[in-house]
Biotite code that builds the C-alpha atoms (Angstrom):
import biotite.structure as struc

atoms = struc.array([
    struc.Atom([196.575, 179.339, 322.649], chain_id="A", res_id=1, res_name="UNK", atom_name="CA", element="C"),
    struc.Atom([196.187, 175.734, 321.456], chain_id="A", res_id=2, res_name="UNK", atom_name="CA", element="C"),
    struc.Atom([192.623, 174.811, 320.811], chain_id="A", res_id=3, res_name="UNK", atom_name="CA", element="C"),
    struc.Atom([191.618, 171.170, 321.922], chain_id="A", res_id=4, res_name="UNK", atom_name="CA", element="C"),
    struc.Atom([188.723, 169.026, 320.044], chain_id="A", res_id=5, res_name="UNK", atom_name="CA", element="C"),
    struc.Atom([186.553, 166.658, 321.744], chain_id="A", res_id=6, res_name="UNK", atom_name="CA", element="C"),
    struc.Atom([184.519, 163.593, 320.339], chain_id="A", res_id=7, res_name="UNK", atom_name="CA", element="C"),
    struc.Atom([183.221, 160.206, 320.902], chain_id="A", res_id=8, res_name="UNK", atom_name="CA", element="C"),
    struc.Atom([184.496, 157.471, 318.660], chain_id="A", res_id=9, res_name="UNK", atom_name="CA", element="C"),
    struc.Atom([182.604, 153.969, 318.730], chain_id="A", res_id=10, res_name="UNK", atom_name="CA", element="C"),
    struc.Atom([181.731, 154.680, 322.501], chain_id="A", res_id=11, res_name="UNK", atom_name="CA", element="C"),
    struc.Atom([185.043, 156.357, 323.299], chain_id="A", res_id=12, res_name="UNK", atom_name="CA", element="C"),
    struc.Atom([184.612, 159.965, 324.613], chain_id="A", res_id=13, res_name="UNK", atom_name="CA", element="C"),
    struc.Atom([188.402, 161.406, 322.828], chain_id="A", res_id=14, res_name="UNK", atom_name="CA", element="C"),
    struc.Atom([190.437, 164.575, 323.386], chain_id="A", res_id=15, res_name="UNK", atom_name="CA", element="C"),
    struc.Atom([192.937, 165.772, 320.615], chain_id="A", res_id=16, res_name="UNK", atom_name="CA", element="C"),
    struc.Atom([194.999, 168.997, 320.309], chain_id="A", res_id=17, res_name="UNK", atom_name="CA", element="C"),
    struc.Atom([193.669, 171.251, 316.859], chain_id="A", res_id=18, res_name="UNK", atom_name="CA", element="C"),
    struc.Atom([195.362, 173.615, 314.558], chain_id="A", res_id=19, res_name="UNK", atom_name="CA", element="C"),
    struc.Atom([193.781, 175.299, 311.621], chain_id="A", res_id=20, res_name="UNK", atom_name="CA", element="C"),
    struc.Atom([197.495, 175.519, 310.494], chain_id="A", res_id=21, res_name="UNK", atom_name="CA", element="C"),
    struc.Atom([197.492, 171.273, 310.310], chain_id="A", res_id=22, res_name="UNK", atom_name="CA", element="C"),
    struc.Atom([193.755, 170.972, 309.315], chain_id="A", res_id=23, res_name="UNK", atom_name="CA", element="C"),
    struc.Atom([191.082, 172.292, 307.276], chain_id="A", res_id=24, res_name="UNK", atom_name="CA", element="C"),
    struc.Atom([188.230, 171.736, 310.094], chain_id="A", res_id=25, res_name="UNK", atom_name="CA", element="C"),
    struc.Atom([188.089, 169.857, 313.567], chain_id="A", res_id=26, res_name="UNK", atom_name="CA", element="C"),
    struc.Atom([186.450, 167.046, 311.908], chain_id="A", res_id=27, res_name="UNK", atom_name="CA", element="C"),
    struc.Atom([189.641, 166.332, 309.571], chain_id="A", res_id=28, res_name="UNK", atom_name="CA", element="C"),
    struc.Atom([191.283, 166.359, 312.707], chain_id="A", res_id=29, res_name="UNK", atom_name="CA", element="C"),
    struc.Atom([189.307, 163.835, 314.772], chain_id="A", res_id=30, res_name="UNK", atom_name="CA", element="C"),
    struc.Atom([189.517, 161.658, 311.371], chain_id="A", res_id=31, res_name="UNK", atom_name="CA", element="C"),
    struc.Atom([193.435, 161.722, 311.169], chain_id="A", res_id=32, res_name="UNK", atom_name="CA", element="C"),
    struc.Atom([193.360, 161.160, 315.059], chain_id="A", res_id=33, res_name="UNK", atom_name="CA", element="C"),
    struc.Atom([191.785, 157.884, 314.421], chain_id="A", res_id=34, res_name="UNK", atom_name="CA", element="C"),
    struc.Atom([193.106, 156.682, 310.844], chain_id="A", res_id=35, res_name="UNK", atom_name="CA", element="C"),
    struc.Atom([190.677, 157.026, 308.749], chain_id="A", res_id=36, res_name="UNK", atom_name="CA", element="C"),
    struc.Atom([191.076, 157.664, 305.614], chain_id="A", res_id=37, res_name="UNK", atom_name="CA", element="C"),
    struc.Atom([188.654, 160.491, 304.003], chain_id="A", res_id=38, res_name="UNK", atom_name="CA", element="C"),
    struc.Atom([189.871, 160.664, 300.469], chain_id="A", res_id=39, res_name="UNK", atom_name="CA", element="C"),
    struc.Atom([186.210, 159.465, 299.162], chain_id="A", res_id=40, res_name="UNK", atom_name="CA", element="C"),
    struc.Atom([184.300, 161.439, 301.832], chain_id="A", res_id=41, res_name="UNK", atom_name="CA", element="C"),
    struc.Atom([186.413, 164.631, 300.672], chain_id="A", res_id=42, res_name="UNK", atom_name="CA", element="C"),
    struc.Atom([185.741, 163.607, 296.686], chain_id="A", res_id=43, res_name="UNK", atom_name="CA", element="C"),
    struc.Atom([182.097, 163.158, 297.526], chain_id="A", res_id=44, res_name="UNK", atom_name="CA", element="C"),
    struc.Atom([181.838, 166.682, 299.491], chain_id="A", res_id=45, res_name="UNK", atom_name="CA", element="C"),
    struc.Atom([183.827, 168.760, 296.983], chain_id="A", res_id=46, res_name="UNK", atom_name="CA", element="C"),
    struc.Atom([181.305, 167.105, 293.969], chain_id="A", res_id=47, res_name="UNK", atom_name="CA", element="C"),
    struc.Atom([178.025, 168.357, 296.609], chain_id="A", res_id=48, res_name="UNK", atom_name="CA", element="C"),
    struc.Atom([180.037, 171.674, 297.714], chain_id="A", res_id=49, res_name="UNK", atom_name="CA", element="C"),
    struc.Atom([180.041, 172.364, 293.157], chain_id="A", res_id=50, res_name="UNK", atom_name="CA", element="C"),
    struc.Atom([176.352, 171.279, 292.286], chain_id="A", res_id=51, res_name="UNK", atom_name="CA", element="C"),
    struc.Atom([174.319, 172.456, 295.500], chain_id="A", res_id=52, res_name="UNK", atom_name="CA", element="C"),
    struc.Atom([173.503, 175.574, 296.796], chain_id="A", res_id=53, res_name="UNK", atom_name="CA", element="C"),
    struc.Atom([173.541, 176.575, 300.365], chain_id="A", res_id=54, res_name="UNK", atom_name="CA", element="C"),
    struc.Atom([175.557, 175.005, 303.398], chain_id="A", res_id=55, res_name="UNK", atom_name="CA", element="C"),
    struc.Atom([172.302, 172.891, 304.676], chain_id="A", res_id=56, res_name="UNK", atom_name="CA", element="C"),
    struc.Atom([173.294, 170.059, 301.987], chain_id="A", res_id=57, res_name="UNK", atom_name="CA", element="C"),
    struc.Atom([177.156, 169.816, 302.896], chain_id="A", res_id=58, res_name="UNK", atom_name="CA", element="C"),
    struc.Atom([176.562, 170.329, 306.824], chain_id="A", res_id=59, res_name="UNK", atom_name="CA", element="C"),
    struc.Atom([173.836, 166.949, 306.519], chain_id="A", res_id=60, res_name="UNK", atom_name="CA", element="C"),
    struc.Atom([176.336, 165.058, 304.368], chain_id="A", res_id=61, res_name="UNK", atom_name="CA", element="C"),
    struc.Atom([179.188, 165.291, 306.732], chain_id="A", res_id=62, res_name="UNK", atom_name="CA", element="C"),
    struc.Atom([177.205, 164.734, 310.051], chain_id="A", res_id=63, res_name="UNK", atom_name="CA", element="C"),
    struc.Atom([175.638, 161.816, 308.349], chain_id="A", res_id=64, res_name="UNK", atom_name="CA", element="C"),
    struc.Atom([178.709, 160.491, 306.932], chain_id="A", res_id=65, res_name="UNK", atom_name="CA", element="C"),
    struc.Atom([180.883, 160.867, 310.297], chain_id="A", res_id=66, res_name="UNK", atom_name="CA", element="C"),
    struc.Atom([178.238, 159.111, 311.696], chain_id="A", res_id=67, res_name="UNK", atom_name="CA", element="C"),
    struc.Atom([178.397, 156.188, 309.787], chain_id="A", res_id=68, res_name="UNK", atom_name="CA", element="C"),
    struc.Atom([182.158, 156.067, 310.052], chain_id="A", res_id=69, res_name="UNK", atom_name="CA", element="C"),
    struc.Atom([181.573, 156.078, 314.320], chain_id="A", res_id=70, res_name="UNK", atom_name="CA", element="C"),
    struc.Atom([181.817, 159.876, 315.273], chain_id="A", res_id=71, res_name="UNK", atom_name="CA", element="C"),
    struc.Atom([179.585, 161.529, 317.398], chain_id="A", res_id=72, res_name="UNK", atom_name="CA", element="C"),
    struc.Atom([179.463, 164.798, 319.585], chain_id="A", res_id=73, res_name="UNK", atom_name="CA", element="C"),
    struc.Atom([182.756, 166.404, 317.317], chain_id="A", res_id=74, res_name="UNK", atom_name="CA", element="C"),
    struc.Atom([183.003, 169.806, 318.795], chain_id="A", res_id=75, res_name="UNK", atom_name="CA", element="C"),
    struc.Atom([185.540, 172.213, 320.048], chain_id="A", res_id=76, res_name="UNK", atom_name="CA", element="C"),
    struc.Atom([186.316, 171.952, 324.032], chain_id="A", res_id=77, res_name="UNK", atom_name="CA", element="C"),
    struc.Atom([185.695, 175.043, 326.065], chain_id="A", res_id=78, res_name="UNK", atom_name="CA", element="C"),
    struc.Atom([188.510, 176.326, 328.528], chain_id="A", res_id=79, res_name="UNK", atom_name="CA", element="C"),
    struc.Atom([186.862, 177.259, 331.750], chain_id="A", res_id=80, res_name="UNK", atom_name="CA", element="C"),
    struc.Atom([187.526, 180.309, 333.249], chain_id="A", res_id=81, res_name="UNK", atom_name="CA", element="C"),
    struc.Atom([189.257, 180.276, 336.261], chain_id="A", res_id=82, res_name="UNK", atom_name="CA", element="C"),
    struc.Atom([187.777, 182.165, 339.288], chain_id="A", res_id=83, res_name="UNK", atom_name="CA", element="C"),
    struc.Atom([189.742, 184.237, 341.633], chain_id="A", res_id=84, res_name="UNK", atom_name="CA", element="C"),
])
């Protein structure tokens, strides 16, 4: 079953199709979906992910950072159930 990402990119509410098979998390995914380049980010995050303990650190750095590049609201998109 394909899973399907949803975000908002400078204002623009987005829907994309996501594989863990293509991507390492959905918000590689909304990145590629929208060109930008993460090489830095991913530097940055692997240098934090080495010196810091816990996931608190990481987490803030890439909600911050996604923020600054125009992402907001990057989450997975629920199926509804359908009722009989």
């Amino acid at each position: 079953m394909a899973r399907q990402v949803t975000y908002v990119f400078k204002g623009k509410r987005k829907t994309i199709q996501f594989s863990y098979n293509q991507f390492h998390d959905i918000y590689e995914a909304a990145a590629d979906a929208e060109g930008v380049d993460l090489q830095h980010f991913l530097n940055m995050e692997k240098q934090l992910e080495m010196s810091c303990r816990g996931q608190g650190i990481v987490k803030n750095f890439r909600q911050t950072e996604f923020a600054k590049m125009g992402f907001e609201e990057i989450k997975f998109l629920r199926d509804e159930p359908l009722s009989k």
